[in-house]
N, C-alpha and C positions, 0 to 999 in steps of 0.2 A: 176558875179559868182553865186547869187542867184537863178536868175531864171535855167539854170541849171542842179544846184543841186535837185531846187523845182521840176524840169521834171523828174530828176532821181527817184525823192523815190516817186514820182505817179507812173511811169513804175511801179517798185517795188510791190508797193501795189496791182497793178491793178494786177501784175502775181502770188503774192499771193492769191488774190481772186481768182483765177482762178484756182489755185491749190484744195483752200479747196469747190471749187463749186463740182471738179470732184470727188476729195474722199467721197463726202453726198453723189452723182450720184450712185458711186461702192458698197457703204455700204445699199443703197434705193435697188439696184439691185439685193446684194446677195442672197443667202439663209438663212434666220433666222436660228440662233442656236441653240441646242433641249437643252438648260440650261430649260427652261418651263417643260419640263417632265422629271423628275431626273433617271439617268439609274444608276442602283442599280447593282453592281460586284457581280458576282456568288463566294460564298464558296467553298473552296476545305480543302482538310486536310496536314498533311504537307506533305507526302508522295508520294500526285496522282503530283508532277511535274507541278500543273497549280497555274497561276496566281490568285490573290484574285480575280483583276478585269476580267478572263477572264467568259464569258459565258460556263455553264455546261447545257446541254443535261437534260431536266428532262420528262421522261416517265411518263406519268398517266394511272395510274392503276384504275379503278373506283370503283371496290371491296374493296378496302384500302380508300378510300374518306372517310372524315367524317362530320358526321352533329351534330349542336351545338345548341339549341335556351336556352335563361336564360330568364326569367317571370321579373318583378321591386321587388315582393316575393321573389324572390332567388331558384323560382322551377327552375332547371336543367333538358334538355331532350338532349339527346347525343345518336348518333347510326356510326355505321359502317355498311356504302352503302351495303354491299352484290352483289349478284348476282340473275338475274331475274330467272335463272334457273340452277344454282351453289349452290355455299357456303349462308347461309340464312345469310342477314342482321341482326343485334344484336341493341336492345332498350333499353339504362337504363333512370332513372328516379331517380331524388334525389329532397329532400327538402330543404331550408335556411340552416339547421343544420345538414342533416343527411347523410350517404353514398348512391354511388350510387349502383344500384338494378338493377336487368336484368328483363325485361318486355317482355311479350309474348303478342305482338302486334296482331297476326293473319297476318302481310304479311311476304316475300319473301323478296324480296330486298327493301330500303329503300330510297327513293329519295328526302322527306321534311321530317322536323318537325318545330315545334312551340311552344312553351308556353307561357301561358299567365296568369295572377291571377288565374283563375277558370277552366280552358281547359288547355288539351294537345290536340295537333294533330299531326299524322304522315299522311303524304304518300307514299304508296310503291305499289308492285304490288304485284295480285293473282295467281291463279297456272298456268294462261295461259298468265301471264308476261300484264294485264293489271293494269293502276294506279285506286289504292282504296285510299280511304282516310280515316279512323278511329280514332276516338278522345275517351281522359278520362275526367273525372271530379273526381276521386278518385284517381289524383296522378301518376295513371296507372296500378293500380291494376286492375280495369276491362276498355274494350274497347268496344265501338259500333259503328257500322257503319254510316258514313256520306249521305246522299243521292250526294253531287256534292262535286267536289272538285275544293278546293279554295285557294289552294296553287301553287304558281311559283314551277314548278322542272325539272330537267334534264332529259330529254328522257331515256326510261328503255334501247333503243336499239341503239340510235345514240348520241354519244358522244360530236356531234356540233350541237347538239338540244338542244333548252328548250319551254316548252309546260307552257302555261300558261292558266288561264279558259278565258282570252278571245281569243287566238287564239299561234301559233308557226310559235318562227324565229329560224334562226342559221346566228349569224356571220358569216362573210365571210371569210373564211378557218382558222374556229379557232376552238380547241380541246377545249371545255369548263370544265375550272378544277374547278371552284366555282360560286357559285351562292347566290345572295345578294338581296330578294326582297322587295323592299323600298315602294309600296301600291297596290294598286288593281290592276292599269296598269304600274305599275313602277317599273323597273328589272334592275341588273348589274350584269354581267360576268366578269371573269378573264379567261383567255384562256394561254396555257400552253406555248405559249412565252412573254406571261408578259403584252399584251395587254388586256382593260380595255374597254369594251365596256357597252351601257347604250340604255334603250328603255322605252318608254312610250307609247307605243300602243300594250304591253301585248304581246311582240315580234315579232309583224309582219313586223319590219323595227328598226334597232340598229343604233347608232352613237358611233365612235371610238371617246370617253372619255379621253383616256392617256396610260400611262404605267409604270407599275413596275416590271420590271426586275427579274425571279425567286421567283414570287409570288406565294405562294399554296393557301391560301385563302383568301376570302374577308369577309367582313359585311360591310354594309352600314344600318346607324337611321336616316337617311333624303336623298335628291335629292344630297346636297353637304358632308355632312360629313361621313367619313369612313375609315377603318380600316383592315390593312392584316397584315399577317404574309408568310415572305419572307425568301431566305436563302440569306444573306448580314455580307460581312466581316467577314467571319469564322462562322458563328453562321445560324444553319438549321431554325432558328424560332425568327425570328427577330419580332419584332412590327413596322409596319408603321400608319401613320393617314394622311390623307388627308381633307380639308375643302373646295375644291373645285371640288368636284365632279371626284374627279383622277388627274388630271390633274398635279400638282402636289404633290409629298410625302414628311412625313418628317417620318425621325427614330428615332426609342425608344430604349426599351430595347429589350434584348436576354433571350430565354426562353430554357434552358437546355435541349435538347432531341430533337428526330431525329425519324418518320414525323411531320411536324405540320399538324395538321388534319382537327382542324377546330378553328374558331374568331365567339365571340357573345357578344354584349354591350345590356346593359340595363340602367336604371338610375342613378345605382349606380360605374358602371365601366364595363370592359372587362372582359372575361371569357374564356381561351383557352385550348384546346385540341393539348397535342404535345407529343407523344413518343407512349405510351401504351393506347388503346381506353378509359381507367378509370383514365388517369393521367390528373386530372384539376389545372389550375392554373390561378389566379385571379389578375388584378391591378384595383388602386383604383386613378391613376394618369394618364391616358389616355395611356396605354404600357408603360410606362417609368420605373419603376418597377415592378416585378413580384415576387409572391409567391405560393407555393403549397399549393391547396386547403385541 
């Protein structure tokens, strides 16, 4: 009777191996799961009838766009994009301690800024919609002209363009809503359906990075580390960070007010623009809390 029994629970085993050969086989062959790029549920309020998680529709306005850079000083440069041959782009300018200030830049519409301990720089364009570039060293009180410009920024006339001093790409069918340049040949875009793209030959060729799901803007302070503001579970201005170059996000805190305009880190924390073009607001814990500046 032994032997068998012994022949039955080898059968056995042997159609168990066989079972779990073919389920590795199914699981080798599927499609991977997008758990690696976290998709982020669009906002609604209680009244529009939609689900948290469902996708909203978000138009970009490039006139409404806003630009954000903070200095490790605590100098602040903040503008609202304009129009190249509209409404003029608006420049303020504040110090560690003080309010911000409206600056008379000499451009039109506004496509960068930057600052830095001892410099401001903007680029915008002049009366015939070409980019200038003009820097301060007094804060902003006065401006002079750069000879070349040396800033990543968004095309004054094509909205899936970004022009870089070494040459222009455009992601492939993407509305670029923000722009994040990490060194002299090193760019990241957000594009208006939540894709995350990355270049290092000064936009002559992109790789699709990741995605964040009703993202308005980015900043990225290295190749991997980086930071948006998104509209996520109710809240128009959420904080995300990323340490992998996009791929993918983790959420923070919610920043009270509706657009978020623009994200800028320096060494001491975050600095975001969300509602009204002069309403700042500051963490000191990587987005996780927020306070009015």
């Amino acid at each position: 009777m032994r032997r068998p029994l012994a022949l039955l629970a080898l059968a056995a085993f042997v159609a168990f191996d066989v079972f779990l050969v073919t389920v590795a086989v199914r699981h080798v062959g599927a499609a991977p799961p997008r758990s690696d790029i976290q998709q982020v549920g669009a906002s609604a309020s209680p009244s529009s009838g939609r689900e948290v998680s469902e996708q909203v529709a978000f138009e970009f306005k490039p006139a409404q766009a806003g630009l954000l850079s903070v200095s490790n000083r605590g100098t602040v440069i903040t503008a609202v994009r304009g129009t190249c041959r509209g409404k003029s782009g608006v420049v303020r300018t504040a110090s560690a301690d003080s309010d911000l200030e409206t600056r008379d830049v000499g451009v039109r519409q506004v496509l960068a800024v930057r600052a830095t301990n001892d410099r401001l720089v903007v680029v915008g364009t002049n009366d015939t919609c070409g980019a200038v570039q003009r820097s301060s060293t007094d804060g902003g009180r006065t401006w002079v002209d750069d000879p070349e410009v040396e800033l990543w920024h968004p095309s004054a006339s094509n909205v899936r363009e970004v022009v870089a001093p070494g040459g222009t790409g455009s992601p492939p069918g993407c509305t670029i809503i923000s722009l994040s340049q990490v060194g002299a040949d090193f760019g990241r875009v957000v594009c208006a359906d939540g894709k995350l793209f990355g270049s290092g030959n000064s936009g002559r060729s992109w790789v699709l990075l990741g995605r964040l799901d009703n993202a308005r803007v980015i900043a990225f302070t290295s190749f991997n580390d980086g930071y948006a503001l998104a509209r996520y579970q109710g809240c128009a201005a959420n904080a995300f960070t990323t340490d992998d170059s996009g791929r993918t996000w983790k959420p923070g805190g919610c920043i009270t007010g509706d657009p978020a305009r623009a994200i800028a880190a320096n060494d001491t924390g975050l600095t975001a623009v969300v509602g009204t073009p002069t309403s700042l607001f500051v963490s000191r814990d990587k987005g996780e809390g927020w306070k009015q500046r």
